[in-house]
N, C-alpha and C positions, 0 to 999 in steps of 0.2 A: 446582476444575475442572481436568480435564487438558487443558490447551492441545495436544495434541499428536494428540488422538483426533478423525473426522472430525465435524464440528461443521454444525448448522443452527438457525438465529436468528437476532437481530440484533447486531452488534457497533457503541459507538457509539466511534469516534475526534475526540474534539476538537482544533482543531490547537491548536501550539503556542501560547504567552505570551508578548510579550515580555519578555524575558531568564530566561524558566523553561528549566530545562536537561531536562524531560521532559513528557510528560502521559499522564495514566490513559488506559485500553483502558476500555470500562464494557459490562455488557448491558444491555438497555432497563429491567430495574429498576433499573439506577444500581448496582450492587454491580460492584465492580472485580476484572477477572480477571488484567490485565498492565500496563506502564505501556511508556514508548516513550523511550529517550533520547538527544537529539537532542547532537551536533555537528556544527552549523553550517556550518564554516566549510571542515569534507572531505567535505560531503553523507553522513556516516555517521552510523549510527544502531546500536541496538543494543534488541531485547526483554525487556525482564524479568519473572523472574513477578513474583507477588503477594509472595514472601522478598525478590526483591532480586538474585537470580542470572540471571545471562545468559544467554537459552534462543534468543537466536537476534543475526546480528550481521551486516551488509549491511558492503562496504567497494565503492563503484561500481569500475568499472574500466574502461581503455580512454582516448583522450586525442579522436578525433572522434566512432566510434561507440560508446557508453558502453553497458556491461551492466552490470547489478544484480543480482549475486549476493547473495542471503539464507545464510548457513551456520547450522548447529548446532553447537555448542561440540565435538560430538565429527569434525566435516569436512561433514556429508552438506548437501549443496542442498537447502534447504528452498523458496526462489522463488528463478526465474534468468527475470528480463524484459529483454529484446533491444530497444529501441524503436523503430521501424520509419524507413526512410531520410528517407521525405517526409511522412508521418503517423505521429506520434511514438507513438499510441495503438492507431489501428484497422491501423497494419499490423505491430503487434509480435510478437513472436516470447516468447510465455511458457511456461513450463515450471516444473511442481510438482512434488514429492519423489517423489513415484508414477512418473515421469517421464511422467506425461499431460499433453498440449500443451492449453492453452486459447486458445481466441480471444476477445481484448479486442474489444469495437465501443463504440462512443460513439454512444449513439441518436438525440441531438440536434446538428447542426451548428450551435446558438445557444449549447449550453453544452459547455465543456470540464470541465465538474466529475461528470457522468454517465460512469460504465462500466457495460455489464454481460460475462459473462465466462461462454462459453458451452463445451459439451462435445460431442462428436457426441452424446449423448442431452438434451443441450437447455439451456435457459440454469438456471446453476448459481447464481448470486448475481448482486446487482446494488448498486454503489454507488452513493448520494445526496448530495448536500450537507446538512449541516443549519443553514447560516450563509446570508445572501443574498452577493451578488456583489460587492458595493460594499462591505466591513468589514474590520476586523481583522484577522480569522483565518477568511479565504475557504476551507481546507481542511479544514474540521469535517466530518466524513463518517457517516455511517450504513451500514453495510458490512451486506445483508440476504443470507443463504446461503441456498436453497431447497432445493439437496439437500446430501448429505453428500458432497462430493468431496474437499473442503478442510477441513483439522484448522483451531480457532481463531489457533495459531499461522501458518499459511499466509497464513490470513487478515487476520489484523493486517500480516505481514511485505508482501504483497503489495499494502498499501493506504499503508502509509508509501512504500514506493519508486514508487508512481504521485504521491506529493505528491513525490517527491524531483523527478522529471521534468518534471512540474508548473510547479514553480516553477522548473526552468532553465528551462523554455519562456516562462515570465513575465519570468526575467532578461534570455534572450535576445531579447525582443521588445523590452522596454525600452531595452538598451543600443542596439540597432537603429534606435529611432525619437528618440536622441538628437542 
């Protein structure tokens, strides 16, 4: 599968393991198209295909208000999400390789694990959970594309940097209510 062509179906992301240093990308028949490899402890991460080689690599930037650049090995932005001042999600600022701007909304205010990610011709995909809320690894996602806007690669890149956020938003509520 060329990760790089514009893509519709489902992609499933399971989150991380403790102490696995990556996890499979799968389509809903469970055959793996990419995997995800995580470092920790710089919010980086990096794509790989199904060889082994790095076809996309996130390093955040910024020290209050953080962007998440997605790059391709050869420079080009593949996802550049901006996360919005006072709502980290519905007022961000995302931009794909095309450079078409999508709008993030979060359709539920009970859950923060809902996106969907819409285009002036209408909503494009939509991420789900596929974990309940109280578990281990709350950021197992189901990433469903409806139309063809987004290559698989986008898609993958653009669903790990909403768990990158995610979970500061989780750290920083935590340290907060310590």
């Amino acid at each position: 599968m060329d990760l790089r062509v514009p893509f519709t179906g489902t992609l499933y992301l399971p989150d991380k393991e403790f102490l696995a240093a990556g996890t499979p990308v799968l389509l809903a028949d469970g055959q793996p198209v990419a995997s995800i490899r995580w470092h920790t402890w710089t919010q980086r991460f990096e794509v790989l295909d199904n060889a082994g080689a790095v076809v996309a690599e996130c390093r955040p930037e910024g020290l209050f208000r953080r962007r998440y650049p997605v790059h391709a090995p050869d420079g080009r932005v593949l996802v550049d999400l901006k996360p919005g001042t006072w709502r980290a999600f519905n007022g961000a600022e995302l931009t794909v390789a095309s450079g078409r701007r999508l709008t993030i909304r979060q359709p539920s205010m009970w859950s923060s694990r809902n996106f969907e990610f819409h285009s002036p011709e209408g909503l494009v995909g939509r991420i789900s959970p596929t974990t309940g809320t109280f578990t281990f690894r709350p950021d197992s996602y189901a990433f469903e594309l409806l139309r063809p806007v987004l290559s698989a690669l986008e898609a993958i890149s653009l669903a790990q940097v909403l768990r990158l956020v995610a979970r500061g938003q989780r750290a920083a509520a935590g340290s907060a209510s310590s």
